[in-house]
C-alpha positions in Angstrom: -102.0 -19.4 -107.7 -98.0 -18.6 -107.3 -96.1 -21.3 -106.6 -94.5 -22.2 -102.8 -91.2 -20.0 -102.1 -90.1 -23.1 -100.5 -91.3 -26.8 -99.7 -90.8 -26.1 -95.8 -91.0 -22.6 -93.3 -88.8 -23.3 -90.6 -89.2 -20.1 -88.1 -86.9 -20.0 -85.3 -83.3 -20.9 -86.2 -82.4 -22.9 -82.1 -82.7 -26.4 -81.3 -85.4 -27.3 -83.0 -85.1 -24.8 -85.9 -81.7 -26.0 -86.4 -82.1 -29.4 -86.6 -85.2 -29.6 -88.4 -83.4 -27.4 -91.6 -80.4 -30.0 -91.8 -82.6 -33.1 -91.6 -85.2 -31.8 -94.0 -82.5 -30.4 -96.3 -81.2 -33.6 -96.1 -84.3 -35.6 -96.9 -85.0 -33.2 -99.9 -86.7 -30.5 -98.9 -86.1 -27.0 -100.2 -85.7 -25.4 -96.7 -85.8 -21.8 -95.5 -85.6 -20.5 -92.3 -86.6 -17.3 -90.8 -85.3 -15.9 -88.1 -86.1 -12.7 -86.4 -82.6 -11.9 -84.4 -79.6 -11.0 -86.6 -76.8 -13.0 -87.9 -73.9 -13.0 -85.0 -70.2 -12.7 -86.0 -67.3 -13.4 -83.8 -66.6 -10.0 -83.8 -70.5 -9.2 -82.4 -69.8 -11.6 -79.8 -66.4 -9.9 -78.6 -68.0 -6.7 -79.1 -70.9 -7.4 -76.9 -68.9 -8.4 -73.8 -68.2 -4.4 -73.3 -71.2 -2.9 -75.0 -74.6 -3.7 -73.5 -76.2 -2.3 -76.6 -74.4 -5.8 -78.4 -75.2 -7.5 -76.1 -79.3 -7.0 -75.2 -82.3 -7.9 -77.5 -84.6 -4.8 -77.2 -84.6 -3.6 -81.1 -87.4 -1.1 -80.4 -85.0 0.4 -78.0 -81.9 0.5 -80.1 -80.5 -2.6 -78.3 -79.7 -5.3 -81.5 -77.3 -8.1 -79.5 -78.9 -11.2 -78.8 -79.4 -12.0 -74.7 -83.1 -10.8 -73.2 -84.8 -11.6 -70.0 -88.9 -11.2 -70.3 -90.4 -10.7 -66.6 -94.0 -11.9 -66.3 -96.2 -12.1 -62.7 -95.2 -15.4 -61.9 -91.6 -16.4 -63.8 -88.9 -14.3 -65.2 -87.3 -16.2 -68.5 -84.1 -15.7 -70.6 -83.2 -16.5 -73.4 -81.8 -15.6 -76.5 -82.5 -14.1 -80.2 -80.2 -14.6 -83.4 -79.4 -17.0 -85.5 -78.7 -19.9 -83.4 -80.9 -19.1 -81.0 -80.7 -20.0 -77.7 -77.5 -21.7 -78.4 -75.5 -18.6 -78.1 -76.4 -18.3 -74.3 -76.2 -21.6 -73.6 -73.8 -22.8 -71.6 -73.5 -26.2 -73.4 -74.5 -29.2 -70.8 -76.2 -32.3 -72.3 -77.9 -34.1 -69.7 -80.3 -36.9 -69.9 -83.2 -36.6 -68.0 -84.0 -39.2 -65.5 -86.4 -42.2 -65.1 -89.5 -39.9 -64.1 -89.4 -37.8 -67.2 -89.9 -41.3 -69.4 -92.5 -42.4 -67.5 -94.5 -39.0 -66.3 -97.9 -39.6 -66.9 -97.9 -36.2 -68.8 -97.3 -38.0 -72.1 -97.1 -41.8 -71.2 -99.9 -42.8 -72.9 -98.5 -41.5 -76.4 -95.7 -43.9 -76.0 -95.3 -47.3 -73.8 -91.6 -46.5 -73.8 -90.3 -43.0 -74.6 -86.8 -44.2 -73.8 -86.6 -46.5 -76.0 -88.0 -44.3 -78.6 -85.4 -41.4 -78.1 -82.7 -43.4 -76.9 -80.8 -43.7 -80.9 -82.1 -39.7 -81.5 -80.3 -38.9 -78.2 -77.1 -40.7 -79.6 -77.3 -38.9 -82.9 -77.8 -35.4 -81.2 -75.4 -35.9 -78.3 -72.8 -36.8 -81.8 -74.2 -33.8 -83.5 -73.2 -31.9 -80.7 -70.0 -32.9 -79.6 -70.3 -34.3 -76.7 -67.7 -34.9 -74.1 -67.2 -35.1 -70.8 -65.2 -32.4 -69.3 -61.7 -32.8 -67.8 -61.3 -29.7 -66.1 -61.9 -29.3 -62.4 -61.3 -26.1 -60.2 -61.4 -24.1 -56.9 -65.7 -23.4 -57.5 -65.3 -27.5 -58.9 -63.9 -28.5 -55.4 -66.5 -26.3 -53.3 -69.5 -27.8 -55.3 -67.7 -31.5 -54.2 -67.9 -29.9 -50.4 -71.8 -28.8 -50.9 -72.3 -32.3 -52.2 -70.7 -34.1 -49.5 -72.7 -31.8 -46.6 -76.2 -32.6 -47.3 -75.2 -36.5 -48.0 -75.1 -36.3 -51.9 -71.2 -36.7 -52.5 -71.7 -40.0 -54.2 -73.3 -38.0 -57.0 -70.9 -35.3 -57.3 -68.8 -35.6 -60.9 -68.1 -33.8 -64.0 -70.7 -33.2 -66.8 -71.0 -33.7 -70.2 -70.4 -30.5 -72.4 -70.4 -29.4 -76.2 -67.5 -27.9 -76.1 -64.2 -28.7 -78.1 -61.6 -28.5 -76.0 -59.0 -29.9 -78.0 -55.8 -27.9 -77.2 -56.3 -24.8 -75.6 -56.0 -21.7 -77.7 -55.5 -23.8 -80.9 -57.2 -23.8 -84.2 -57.3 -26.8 -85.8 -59.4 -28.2 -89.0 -63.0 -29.7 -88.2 -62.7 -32.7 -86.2 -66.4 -33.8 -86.0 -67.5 -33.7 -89.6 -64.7 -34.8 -91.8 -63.9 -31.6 -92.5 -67.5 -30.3 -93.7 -67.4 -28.2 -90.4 -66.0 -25.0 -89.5 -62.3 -24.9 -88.2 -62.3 -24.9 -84.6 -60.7 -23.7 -81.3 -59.6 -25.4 -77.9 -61.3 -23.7 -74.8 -59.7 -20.8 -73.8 -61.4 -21.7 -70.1 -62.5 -18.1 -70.2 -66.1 -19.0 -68.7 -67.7 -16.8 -70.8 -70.5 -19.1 -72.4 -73.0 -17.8 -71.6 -72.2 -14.2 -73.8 -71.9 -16.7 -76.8 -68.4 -18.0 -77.8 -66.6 -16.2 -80.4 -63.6 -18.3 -80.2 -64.7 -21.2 -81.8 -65.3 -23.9 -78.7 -68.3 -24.3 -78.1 -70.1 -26.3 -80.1 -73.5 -23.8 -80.9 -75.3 -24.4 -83.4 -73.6 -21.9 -85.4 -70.7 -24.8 -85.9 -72.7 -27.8 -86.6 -76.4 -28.2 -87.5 -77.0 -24.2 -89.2 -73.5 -24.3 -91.3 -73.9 -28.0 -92.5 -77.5 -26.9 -93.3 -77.0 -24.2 -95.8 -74.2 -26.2 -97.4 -76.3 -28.7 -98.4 -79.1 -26.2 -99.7 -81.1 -24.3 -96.9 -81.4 -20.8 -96.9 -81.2 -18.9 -94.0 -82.8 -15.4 -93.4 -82.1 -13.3 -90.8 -84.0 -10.1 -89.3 -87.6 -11.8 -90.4 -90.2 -11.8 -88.2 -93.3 -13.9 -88.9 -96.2 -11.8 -88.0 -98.9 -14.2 -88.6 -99.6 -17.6 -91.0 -102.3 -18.3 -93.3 -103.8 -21.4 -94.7 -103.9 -21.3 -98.4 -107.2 -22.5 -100.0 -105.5 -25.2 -102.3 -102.8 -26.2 -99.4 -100.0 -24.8 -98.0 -99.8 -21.7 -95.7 -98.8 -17.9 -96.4 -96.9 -16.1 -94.0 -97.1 -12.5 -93.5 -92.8 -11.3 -92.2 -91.5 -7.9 -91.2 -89.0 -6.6 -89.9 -87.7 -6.2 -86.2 -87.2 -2.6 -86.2 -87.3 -1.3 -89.8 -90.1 -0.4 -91.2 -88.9 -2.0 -94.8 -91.9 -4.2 -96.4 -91.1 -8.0 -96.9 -93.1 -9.8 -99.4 -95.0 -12.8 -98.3 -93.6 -15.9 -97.7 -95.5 -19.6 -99.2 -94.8 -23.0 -98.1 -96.3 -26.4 -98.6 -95.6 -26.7 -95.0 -94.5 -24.9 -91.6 -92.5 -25.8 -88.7 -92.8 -23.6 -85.6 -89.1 -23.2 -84.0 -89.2 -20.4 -82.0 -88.8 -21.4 -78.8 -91.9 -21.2 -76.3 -92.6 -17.3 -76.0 -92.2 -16.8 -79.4 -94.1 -19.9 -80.8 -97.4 -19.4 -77.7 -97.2 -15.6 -79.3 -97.4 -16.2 -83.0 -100.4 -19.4 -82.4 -102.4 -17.5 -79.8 -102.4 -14.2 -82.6 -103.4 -16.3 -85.3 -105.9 -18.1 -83.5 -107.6 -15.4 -81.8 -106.9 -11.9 -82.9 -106.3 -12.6 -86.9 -108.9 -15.9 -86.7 -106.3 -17.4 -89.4 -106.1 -20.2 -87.4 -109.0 -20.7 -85.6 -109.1 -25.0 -84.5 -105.5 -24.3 -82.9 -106.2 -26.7 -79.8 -108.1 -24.5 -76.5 -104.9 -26.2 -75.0 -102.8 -23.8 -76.3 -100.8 -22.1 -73.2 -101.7 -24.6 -70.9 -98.9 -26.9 -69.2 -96.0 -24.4 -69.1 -92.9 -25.9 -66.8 -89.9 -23.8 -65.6 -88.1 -26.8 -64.6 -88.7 -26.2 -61.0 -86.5 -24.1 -61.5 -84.4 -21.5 -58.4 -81.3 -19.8 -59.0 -79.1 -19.1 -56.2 -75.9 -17.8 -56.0 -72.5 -17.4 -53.6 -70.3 -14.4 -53.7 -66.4 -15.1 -53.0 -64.4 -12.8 -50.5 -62.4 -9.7 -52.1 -59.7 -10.9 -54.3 -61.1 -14.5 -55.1 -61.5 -15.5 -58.6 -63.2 -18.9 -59.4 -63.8 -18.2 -63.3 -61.1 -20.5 -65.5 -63.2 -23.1 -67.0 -66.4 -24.0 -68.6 -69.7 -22.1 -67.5 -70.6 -25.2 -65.7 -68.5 -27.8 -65.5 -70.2 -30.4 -62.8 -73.2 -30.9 -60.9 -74.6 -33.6 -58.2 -78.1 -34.4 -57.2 -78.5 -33.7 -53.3 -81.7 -35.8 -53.3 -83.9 -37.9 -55.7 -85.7 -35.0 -57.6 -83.1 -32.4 -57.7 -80.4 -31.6 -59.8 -77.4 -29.0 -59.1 -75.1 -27.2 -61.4 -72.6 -24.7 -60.5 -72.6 -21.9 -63.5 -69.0 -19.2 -63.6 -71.3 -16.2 -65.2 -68.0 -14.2 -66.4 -70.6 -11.1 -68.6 -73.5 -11.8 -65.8 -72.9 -8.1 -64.5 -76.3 -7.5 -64.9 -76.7 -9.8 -61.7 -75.3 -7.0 -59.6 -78.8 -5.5 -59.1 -80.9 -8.6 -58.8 -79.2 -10.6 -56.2 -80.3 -10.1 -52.1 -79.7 -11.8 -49.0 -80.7 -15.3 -48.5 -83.9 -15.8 -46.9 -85.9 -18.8 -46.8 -89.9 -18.9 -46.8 -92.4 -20.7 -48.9 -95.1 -18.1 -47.9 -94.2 -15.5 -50.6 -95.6 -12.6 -48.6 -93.8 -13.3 -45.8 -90.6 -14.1 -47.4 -90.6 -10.9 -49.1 -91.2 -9.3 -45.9 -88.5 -10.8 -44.5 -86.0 -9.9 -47.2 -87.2 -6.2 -47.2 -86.6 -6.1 -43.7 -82.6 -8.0 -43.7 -82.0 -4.7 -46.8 -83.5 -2.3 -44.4 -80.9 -3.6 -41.2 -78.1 -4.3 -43.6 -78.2 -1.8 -46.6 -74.1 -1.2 -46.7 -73.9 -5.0 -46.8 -76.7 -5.4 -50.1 -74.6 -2.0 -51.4 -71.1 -3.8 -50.7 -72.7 -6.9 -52.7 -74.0 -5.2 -55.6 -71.1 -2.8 -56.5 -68.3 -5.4 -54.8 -64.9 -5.2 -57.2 -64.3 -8.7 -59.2 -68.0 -9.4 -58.6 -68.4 -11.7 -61.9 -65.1 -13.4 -60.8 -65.9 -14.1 -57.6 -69.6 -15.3 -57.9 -70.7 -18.5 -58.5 -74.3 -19.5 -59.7 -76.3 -22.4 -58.5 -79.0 -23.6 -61.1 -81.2 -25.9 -59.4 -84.1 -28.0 -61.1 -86.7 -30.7 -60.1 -88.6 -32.9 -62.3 -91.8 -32.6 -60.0 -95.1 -31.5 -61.6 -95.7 -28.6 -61.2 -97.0 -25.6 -64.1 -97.9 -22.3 -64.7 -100.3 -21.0 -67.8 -99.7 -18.5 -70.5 -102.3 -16.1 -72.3 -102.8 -13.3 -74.9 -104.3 -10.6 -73.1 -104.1 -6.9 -72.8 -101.0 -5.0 -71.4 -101.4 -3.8 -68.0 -99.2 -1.2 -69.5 -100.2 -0.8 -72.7 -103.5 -1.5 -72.9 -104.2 -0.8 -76.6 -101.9 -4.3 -77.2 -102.1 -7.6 -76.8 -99.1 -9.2 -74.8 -98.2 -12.8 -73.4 -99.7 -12.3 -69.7 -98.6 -15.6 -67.2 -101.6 -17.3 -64.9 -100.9 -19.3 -62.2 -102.6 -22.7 -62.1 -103.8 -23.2 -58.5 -102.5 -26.3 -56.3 -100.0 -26.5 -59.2 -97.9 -23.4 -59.0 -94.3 -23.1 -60.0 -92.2 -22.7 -57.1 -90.2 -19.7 -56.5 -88.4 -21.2 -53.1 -86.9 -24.4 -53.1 -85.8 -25.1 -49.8 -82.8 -27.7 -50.9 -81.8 -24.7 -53.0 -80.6 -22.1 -50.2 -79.6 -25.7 -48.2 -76.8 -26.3 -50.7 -75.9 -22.5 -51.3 -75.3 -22.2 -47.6 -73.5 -25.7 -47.5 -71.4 -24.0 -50.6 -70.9 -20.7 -49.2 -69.8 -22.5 -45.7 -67.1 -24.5 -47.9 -65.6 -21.3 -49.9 -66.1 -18.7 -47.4 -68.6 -16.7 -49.3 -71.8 -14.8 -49.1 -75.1 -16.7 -49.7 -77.4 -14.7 -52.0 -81.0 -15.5 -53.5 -81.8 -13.4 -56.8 -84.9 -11.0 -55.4 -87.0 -11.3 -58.3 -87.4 -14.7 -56.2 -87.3 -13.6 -52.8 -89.2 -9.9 -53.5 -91.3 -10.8 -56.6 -92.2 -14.3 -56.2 -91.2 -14.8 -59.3 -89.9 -18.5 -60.4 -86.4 -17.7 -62.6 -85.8 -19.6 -65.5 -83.6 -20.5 -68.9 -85.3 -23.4 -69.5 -89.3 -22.7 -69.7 -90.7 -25.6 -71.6 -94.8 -26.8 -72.3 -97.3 -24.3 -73.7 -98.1 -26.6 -77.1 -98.2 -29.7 -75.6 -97.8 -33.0 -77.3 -101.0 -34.8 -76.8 -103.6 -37.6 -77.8 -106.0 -35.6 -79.0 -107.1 -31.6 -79.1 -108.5 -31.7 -75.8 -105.0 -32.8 -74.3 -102.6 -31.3 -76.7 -102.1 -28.8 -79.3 -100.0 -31.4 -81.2 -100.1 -34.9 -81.9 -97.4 -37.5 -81.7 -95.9 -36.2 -84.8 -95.8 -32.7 -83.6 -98.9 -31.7 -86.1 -101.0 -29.0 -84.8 -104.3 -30.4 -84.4 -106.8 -29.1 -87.0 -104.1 -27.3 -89.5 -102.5 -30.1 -91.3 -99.2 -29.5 -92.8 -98.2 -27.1 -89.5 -95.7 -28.1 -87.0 -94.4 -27.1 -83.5 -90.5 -28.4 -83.3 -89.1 -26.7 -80.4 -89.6 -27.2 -76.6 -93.1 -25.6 -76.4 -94.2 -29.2 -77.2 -92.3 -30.8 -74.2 -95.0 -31.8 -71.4 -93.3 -32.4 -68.4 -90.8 -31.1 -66.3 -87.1 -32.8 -66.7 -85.2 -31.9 -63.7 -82.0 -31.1 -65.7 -81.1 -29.0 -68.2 -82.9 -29.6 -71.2 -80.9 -28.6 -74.8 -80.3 -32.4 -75.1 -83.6 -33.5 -74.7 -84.9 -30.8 -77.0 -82.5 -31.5 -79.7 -83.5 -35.2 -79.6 -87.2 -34.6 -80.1 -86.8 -32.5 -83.2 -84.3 -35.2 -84.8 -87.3 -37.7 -84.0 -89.8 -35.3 -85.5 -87.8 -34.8 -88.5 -87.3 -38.7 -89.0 -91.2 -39.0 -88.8 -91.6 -36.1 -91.2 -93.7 -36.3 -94.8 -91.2 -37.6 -97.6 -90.1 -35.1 -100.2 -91.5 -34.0 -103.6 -91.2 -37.0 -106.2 -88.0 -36.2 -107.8 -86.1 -34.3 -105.1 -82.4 -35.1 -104.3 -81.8 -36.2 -101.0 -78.3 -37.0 -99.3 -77.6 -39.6 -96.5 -78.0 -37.8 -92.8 -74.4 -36.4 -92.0 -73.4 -37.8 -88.1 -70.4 -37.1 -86.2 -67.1 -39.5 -86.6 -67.6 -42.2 -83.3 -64.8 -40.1 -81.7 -67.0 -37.3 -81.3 -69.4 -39.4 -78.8 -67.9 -40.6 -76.3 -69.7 -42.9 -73.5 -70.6 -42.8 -70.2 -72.2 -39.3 -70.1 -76.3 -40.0 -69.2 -77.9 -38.1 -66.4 -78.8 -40.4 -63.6 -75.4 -41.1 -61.5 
């Protein structure tokens, strides 16, 4: 039989991709990573802030950026594609999760004390990625303060930890977290434009930490490779079958001694549900699989400023406050959002879907100049202001493979609600603080209509789906992230997370793949390994958990 191309697959190249190819690098491993999105220059990233076709992941349609948003029946998600992943559209907060998330009885019984357990893996990411708590404070700042303050949640108002180097603004300077091993980096330009992926080097993606210090020490990192499906070998290991996003170029097949599943939730449920039940290469994959998907109780709202306003110097997001003791508030600048212009609608409130959407077809019908003022209103990415709120309660939805109500002749990811469970689509506290906000800044409250029309929950942070679990009839992986029933394969990204955490999650998910890399099977007899690279202590500075 050939030999293995490499001693670990790692496919996906975000949070858990990322970290997973350092650590394992690190430990010995020869490490390659496949990613299906392309390989993003600075000059990408500036070119997609005036070119949609830079800027949107459709490749069948000619669109090769990065950014996508995937509408189901019951939740819209976005994300992103590239190397990176989801790093490039993130807009860098690292949050702790609460009490609840520790303790939720989702995964308890795997662990008496998951705190304890992540707490040094927490440290070492929140190093990793820079963390800091940001200094700046402005006009949309001040009106988040007032929103706080006006439902009775002031005392939980502050700033929030970011990876982000802000250094001195505009200047490039050597790498200050990793003696040097790092690339140079630039102080924030406080463009707020995060969330079309930096190209000025500030924000700390992964693209300047975890990937770079990665292939230095030996990984190899592929680009434009999709994995189409993974088979077990009969002597060990697993073959991989890869092709390309949009050409129609043949790739050889890839063999590892072992996999690791990276690529984030849609494109991890996808690849185990094909291989499990249309190619039957993988046929003891948990029945699990799909099960326990969490949007983070997630609702995005969102408050446009008068003609002439312009809240957008500073970080994407740059503080938060919790209005009561499951919710969690962030205010987001989304500079590049002008795709928003045709989702958002007048606020209406309404946990009865069908009559909230009646509702909000009847407020366009009285007002349509007003939605038509909104939606083509001059500055609008300036003058609008994002609310991203999240709860930790439990509540899930369900993916399956199934036919395309479209295209019947494939097989798509299809979402099913889980009744008495459903993820919410209205959060009342949501359109409380947006009017409290709007009342403070003099602007226009406005719910996204996919919520208020669709039903839809709207999300960035979809987690669950290959669930961490005791045993196959409770997970699809163990403790150790193993797939139940196909030793050697690994899920590593936040498909394995179980519970909802009520803030945003990049943290959380970065810490679970540095655990699962630290429980990971040693390294052929004879490899060379390297002690793990951390950030200097300067780079970690205290006093940032979630939970004022």
């Amino acid at each position: 039989m050939p030999g293995f191309d490499a001693d670990v697959v790692v496919v996906g190249s975000g949070f858990g991709g990322a970290v997973t190819a350092l650590r394992l690098t690190e430990a010995g491993h020869r490490v390659l990573v496949l990613e299906k999105g392309r390989r993003l220059a600075d000059a990408d990233l500036l070119r997609a802030r005036r070119d949609p076709r830079a800027y949107l992941w459709q490749p069948g349609l000619g669109l090769r950026g990065f950014f996508w948003q995937r509408v189901f029946r019951h939740v819209a998600i976005i994300g992103a594609s590239g190397v990176g992943g989801g790093s490039t559209v993130w807009a860098g907060v690292l949050l702790e999760p609460r009490e609840g998330f520790y303790a939720d009885p989702a995964w308890s019984q795997l662990n008496p004390d998951w705190r304890a357990e992540l707490a040094p893996h927490l440290h070492r990411a929140a190093g990793m990625l820079g963390r800091v708590v940001t200094s700046h404070r402005g006009p949309m700042d001040d009106h988040l303060a007032a929103a706080a303050a006006s439902v009775g949640a002031g005392a939980t108002y502050g700033p929030v930890p970011l990876a982000i180097h802000f250094g001195r603004e505009g200047v490039t300077e050597p790498d200050p977290f990793f003696g040097g091993e790092g690339p140079d980096r630039t102080g924030c330009r406080l463009c707020g434009e995060c969330l079309l992926g930096c190209p000025y080097g500030a924000k700390n993606q992964l693209t300047r930490n975890y990937l770079p210090l990665a292939e230095r020490y030996g990984a190899e990192v592929r680009a434009e490779h999709e994995v189409a499906g993974i088979r077990p070998l009969p002597d060990g290991g697993y073959e991989l079958s890869v092709a390309h996003p949009w050409r129609r170029t043949p790739i050889a097949p890839i063999r590892a001694r072992r996999v690791v599943l990276a690529a984030g939730v849609l494109g991890t449920l996808d690849l185990l549900f094909r291989c499990r039940d249309e190619l039957g290469t993988l046929p003891h994959v948990s029945p699990m699989l799909g099960r326990r998907v969490r949007t983070n109780s997630e609702a995005l709202t969102a408050i446009l400023q008068p003609p002439g306003e312009d809240l957008s110097r500073g970080p994407t997001i740059s503080s938060d406050f919790y209005p009561d003791a499951d919710t969690h508030v962030t205010q987001n600048r989304f500079v590049g959002g002008w795709h928003l212009r045709l989702q958002v609608g007048p606020i209406v409130d309404g946990d009865r879907r069908l009559g909230r959407a009646v509702r909000t077809l009847g407020r366009l019908a009285a007002s349509p100049v007003a939605q038509l003022r909104a939606m083509a209103a001059r500055g609008f990415e300036r003058r609008l202001t994002v609310l991203t709120v999240m709860q930790h309660l439990d509540n899930e939805l369900a993916f399956e493979r199934r036919r395309s109500p479209v295209r019947p002749w494939r097989r798509v990811l299809r979402s099913r609600a889980v009744p008495g469970r459903q993820a919410p689509s209205y959060l009342p506290v949501a359109n409380r603080v947006t009017r409290a906000f709007a009342e403070s800044s003099c602007g226009t409250p406005l719910n996204l209509l996919g919520e208020t029309l669709g039903g839809l929950s709207v999300t960035a942070h979809v987690l669950g789906g290959a669930v961490m679990g005791a045993s196959p009839d409770e997970g699809v992986v163990d403790a150790s992230h193993e797939v139940f029933g196909h030793p050697g394969l690994y899920v590593a990204d936040a498909s394995i997370i179980p519970a909802n955490l009520g803030v945003n999650p990049s943290l959380t998910i970065t810490a679970l793949a540095e655990r699962f890399a630290s429980l990971f099977p040693l390294a052929p007899e004879g490899a060379v390994r390297r002690e793990p690279v951390t950030a200097r202590p300067a780079a970690v500075p205290t006093g940032t958990e979630g939970g004022r």
